[in-house]
N, C-alpha and C positions, 0 to 999 in steps of 0.2 A: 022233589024227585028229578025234574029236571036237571036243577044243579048239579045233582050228584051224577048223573049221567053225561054232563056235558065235565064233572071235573072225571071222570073215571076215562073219556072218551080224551079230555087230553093229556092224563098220565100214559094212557094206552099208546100215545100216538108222540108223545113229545119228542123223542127221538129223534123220527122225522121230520118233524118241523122244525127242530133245531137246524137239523142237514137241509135241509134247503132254506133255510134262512142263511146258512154259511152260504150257500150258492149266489145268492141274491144280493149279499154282503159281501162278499167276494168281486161280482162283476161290477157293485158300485164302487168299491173301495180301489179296482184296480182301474176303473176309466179318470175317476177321481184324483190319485197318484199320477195318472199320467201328466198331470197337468202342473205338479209342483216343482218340476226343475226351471230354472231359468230359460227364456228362449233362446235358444241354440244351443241351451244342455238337452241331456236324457239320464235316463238311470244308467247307471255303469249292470257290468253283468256282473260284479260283487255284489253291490246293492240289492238287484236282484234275488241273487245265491242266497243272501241276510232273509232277504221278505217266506223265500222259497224252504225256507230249513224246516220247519215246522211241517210243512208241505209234504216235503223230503222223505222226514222221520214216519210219521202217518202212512207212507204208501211204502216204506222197508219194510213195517211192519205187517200190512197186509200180504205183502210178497212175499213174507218169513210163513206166513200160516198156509201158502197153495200146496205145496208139497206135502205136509203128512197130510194137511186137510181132502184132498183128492185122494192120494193112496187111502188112507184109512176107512176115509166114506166107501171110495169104492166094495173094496175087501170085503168089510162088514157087510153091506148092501147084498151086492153080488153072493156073499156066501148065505146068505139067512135066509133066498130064495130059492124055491127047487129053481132046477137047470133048466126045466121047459118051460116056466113064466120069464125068468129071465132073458131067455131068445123073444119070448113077446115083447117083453115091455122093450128090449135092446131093436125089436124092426120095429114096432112102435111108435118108437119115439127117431129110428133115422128114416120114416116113411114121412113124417111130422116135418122134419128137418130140412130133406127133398123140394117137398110141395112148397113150404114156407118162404126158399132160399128161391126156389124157379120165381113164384109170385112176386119177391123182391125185386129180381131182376128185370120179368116183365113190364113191373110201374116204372123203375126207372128208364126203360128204353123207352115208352113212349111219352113221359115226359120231356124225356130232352130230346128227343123225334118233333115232337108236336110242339115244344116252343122254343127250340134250334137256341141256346145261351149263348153257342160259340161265335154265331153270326155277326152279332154286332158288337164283340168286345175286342177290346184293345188285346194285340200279343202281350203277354205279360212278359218280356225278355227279363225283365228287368227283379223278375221274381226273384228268392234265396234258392241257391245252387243245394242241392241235396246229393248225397252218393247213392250213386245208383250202381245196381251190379249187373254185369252181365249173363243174363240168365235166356234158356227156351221155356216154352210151355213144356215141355216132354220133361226137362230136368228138375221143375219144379212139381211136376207130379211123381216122378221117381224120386225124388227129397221125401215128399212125404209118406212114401211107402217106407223107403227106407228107416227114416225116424222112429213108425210103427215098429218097428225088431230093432231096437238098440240094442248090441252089441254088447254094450256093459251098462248093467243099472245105476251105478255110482255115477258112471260118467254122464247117465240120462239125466242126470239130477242138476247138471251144473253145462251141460253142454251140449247142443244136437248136428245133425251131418248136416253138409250144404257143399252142394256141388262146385268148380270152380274152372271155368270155360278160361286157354289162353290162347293167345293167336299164334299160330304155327311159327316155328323158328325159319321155314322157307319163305313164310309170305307177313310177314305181321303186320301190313296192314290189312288185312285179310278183313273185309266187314262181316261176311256171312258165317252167324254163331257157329251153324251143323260144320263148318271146316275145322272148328278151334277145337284143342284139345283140351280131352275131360279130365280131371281131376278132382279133388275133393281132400275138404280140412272138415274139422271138428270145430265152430266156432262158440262163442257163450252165450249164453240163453238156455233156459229149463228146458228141455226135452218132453212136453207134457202130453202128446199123444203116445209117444213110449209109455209115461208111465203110467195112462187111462188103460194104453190094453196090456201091460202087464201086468196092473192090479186086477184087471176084468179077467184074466186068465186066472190070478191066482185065487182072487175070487171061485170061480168055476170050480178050482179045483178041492177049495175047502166045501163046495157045496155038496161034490160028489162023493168026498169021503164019509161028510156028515159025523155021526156019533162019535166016528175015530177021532175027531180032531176042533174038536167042541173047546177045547182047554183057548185052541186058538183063536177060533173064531171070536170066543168072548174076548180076548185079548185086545183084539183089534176095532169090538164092538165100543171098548169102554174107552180104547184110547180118541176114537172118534170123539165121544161123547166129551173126553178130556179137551181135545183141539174144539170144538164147538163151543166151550166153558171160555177160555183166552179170545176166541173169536169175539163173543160179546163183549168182552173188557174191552177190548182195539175198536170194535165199532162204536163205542160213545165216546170214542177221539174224533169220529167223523167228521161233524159241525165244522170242528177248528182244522183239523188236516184239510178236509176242500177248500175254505175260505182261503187257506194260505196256497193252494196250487191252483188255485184260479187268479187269485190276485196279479202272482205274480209271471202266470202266463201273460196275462193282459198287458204288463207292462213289457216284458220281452219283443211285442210288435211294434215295430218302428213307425207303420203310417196306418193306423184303421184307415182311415179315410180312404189312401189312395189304393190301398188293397181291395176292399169292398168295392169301390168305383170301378176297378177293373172287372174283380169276378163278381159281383155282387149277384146277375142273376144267375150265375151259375151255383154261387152258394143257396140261393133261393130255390135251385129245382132241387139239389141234392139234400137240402134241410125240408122241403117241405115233402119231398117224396118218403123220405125217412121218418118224420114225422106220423105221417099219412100212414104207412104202412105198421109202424109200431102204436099208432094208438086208437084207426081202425079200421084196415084188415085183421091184424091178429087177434084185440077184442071182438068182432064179428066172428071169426072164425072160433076163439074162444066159446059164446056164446051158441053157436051153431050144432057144437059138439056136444057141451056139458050142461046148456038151457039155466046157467049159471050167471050171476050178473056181472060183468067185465069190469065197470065203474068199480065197485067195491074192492073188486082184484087188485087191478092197476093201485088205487088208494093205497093198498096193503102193501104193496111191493113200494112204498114212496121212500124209505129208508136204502132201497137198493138202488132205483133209479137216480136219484141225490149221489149215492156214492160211484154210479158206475158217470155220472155228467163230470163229477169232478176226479178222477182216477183216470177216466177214460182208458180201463183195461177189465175188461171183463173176467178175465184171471182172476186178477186182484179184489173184482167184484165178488167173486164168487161166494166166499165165507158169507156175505151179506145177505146174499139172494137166498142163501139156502134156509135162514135163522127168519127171513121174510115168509118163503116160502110155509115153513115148518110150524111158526108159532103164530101167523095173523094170518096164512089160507089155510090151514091145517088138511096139508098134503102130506102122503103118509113119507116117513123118514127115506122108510126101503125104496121106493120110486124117486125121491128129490135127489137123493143120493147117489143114485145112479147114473139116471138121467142128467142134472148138472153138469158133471163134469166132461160128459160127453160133449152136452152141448153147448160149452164154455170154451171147449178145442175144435168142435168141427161145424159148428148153427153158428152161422154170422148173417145175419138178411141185412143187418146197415151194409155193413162191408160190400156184399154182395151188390146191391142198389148203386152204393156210391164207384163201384169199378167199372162199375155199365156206365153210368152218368160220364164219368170223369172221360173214360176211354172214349164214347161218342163226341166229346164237348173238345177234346183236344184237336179232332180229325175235324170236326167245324173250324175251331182257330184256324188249322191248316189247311183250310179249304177243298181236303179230302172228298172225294165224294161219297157216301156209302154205299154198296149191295144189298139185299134182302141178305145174301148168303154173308157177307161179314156181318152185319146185325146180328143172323142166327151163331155164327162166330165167337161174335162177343159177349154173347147169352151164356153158350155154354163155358166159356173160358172163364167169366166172370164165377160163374157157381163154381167154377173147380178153381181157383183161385180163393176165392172167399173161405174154402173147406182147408187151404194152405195156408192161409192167414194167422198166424199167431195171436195168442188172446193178451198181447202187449200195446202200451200206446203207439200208434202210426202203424204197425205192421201192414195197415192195410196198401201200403206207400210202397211196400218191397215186392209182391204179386201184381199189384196195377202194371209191374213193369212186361210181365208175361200177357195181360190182356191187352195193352200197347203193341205187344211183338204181332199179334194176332191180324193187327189192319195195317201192318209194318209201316208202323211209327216208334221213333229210336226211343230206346230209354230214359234220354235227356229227356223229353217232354216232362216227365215229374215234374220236371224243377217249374211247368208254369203252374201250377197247382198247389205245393207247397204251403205256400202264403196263408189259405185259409184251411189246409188240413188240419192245422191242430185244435181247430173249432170245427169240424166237419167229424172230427173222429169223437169226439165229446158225445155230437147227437148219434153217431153210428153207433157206439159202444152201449147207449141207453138201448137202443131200438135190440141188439143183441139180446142184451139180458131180459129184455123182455122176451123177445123169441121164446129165449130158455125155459123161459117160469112158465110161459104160457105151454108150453110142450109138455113140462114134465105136469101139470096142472090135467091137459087133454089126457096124458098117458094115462094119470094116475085113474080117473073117471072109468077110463076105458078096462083098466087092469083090475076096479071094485071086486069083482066076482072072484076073480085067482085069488087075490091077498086076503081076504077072509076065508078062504081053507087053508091060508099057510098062517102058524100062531105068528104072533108079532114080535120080533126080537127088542131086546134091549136097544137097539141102537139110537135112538131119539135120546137118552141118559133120563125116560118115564119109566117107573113102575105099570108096567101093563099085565091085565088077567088074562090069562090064557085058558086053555083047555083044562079040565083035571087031567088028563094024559100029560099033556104038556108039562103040567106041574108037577107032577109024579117025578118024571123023567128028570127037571131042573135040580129038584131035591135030590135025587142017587145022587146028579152030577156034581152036587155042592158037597154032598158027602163023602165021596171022592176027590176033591179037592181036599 
């Protein structure tokens, strides 16, 4: 009996352990490599590109499935619920989001308050130069207003707004942003809070019309169910797609050594605050609400968090989290569905955490001193920053420049942080998706009552019983078809 429970226990689970044994295999194989060139060679960035291609293909492909995956889930979701649980579970779950994202922010302040990183490390001058743009707080929250009402859906698909500050043609060396003039281009990148509340509206609107427009809503319930089908094919490429984009991250850094020796304890407050925060606060808090056990969750979710360390984009994560979510904590569709995608665009608590950290830790380096009143500054910049933050690798690199502006430190400062961003964003993008799962996990508990007076829709791709009314009704509808 045993046996059989422990082989069914890792048929059940093998997946997983494949993908993070790529993880595992990956950071050995790439510290390993680093060490086979002759001394005073290195890998060229061919070489690299070679090791990275596999890497490559694995994370196009999950980036090919966000777009119908998001639309489609939403749509279905959103329409298969009356309009008055979906205003619940939609405050909900951004009432969740709120508390989760301030809580974030508050650990990281007092961590890097209370054991001051910036104090005793070396300036990093000598960091890798990053582009930084010239942005306010003001224009990067009217960005993402803006983005919410794209203009053209097609174009939200391949492209979103971003403001573009120049310096006057009277004074151009003019420092102060509010003098420069506003402008705005259309650059590349998915537009994905456009098309969260464009599907959430046309959701809304298939829900209102109801019986009228049934042909459709199944339309969109089954295509979901078709994109969830291809999802699981892409995600048992996982194992081998992370092993190779980890690999060959590792080898892209020129010195561990003298990188860590510079920021090391700065990477220590923002890894273990993040840490700290995604596995327990939000299990705590998980278990607070639903008296459910959190250990078992997180376990569950081991195939998402594998994918979201080695992706390091919660976007791209998303297909994973939801197929975790849905078939090993069996969280109902219409809620994961929903919830997801919101909280894959606008629930960042790493993000959140590490702009607080990094912003305090840089005005240390510079011997700034702080106020209560810029602390409380950088609290709230950071939370609304974190909510602008794109679900792509590093984004969180391009808002940190707006909670910077906030204790007026220039943009340039990125650049001493860079170095160990792109392992900082690895653990912020796990702690993310956890957020999410655990959100939609609290919603779903919370929403028990609603969703058992409304029948279950197809949209999970299960045969479910419904009511005999309900059945009644499915038959005319197929008979009319």
């Amino acid at each position: 009996m045993r046996r059989e429970q422990l082989q069914a226990f890792v048929k059940e689970n093998l997946l997983t352990f494949l993908t993070i044994g790529g993880v595992i295999v990956g950071i050995v194989l790439g510290i390993g490599l680093r060490e086979v060139p002759a001394e005073g060679e290195k890998w060229t960035a061919r070489d690299v590109a070679y090791i990275n291609f596999v890497g490559d293909i694995f994370l196009r492909m999950l980036k090919a499935l966000i777009l119908p995956l998001i639309v489609t889930s939403l749509i279905a979701a959103v329409g298969s619920l009356d309009l008055s649980l979906s205003g619940k579970i939609g405050g909900r779950a951004v009432l969740y989001y709120v508390i989760t994202t301030v809580m974030a922010v508050i650990l990281g302040i007092v961590l890097v308050v209370t054991i001051q990183p910036g104090k005793g490390a070396e300036e990093t001058s000598g960091a890798v130069k990053g582009e930084v743009r010239n942005v306010t707080t003001a224009d990067t929250l009217l960005d993402l207003v803006r983005n919410m009402f794209p203009p053209n859906l097609v174009q939200a698909c391949l492209q979103q707004y971003q403001t573009v500050l120049t310096p006057p043609k009277s004074n151009p060396v003019e420092t102060d942003l509010i003098l420069w003039s506003v402008g705005g281009k259309f650059v590349d990148g998915m537009n994905i809070i456009g098309l969260v509340v464009a599907s959430i509206v046309f959701g809304i609107a298939l829900g209102a019309l109801k019986e009228d427009v049934q042909l459709v809503l199944k339309f969109f319930q089954q295509l979901s169910h078709t994109i969830m089908k291809v999802t699981g094919w892409v995600i048992w490429l996982s194992p081998i797609g992370v092993l190779f984009l980890i690999t060959a991250k590792l080898l892209e850094m020129e010195d561990l050594g003298a990188v860590f020796g510079k920021l090391g304890l700065y990477f220590a407050v923002v890894a273990g605050g993040i840490v700290f925060h995604g596995f327990v606060i939000l299990p705590l808090l998980f278990f607070l609400f639903t008296r459910k056990n959190p250990v078992k969750f997180v376990a569950n979710m081991g195939q998402a968090i594998a994918t979201a360390f080695g992706t390091s984009s919660s976007s791209a994560t998303l297909p994973v989290t939801m197929q975790c979510l849905e078939d090993k904590n069996h969280i109902d569709p219409r809620v994961s569905r929903f919830v997801l995608p919101i909280g894959a665009t606008i629930n960042m608590d790493g993000t959140a955490l590490y702009e607080a950290v990094a912003a305090i830790f840089i005005a240390q380096l510079r011997g700034l001193s702080l106020t209560f009143g810029n602390i409380v500054a950088i609290s709230i910049t950071a939370t609304a920053a974190s909510i602008g933050a794109a679900g792509i690798p590093q984004a969180g690199l391009v808002t940190l420049v707006m909670v910077l502006d906030t204790v007026g430190l220039p943009a340039e400062d990125v650049s001493l942080i860079i170095a160990v961003d792109w392992l900082l964003d690895r653990f912020r993008t796990v702690v993310n998706v956890l957020g999410d799962s655990f959100g939609a996990a609290i919603v779903a508990h919370y929403s028990q009552k609603e969703l058992t007076t409304i029948p279950s829709s197809e949209i999970n791709g299960k045969t479910q019983r419904n009511s005999l009314v309900h059945s009644a009704e499915t038959v005319v509808f197929e008979e009319r078809l």
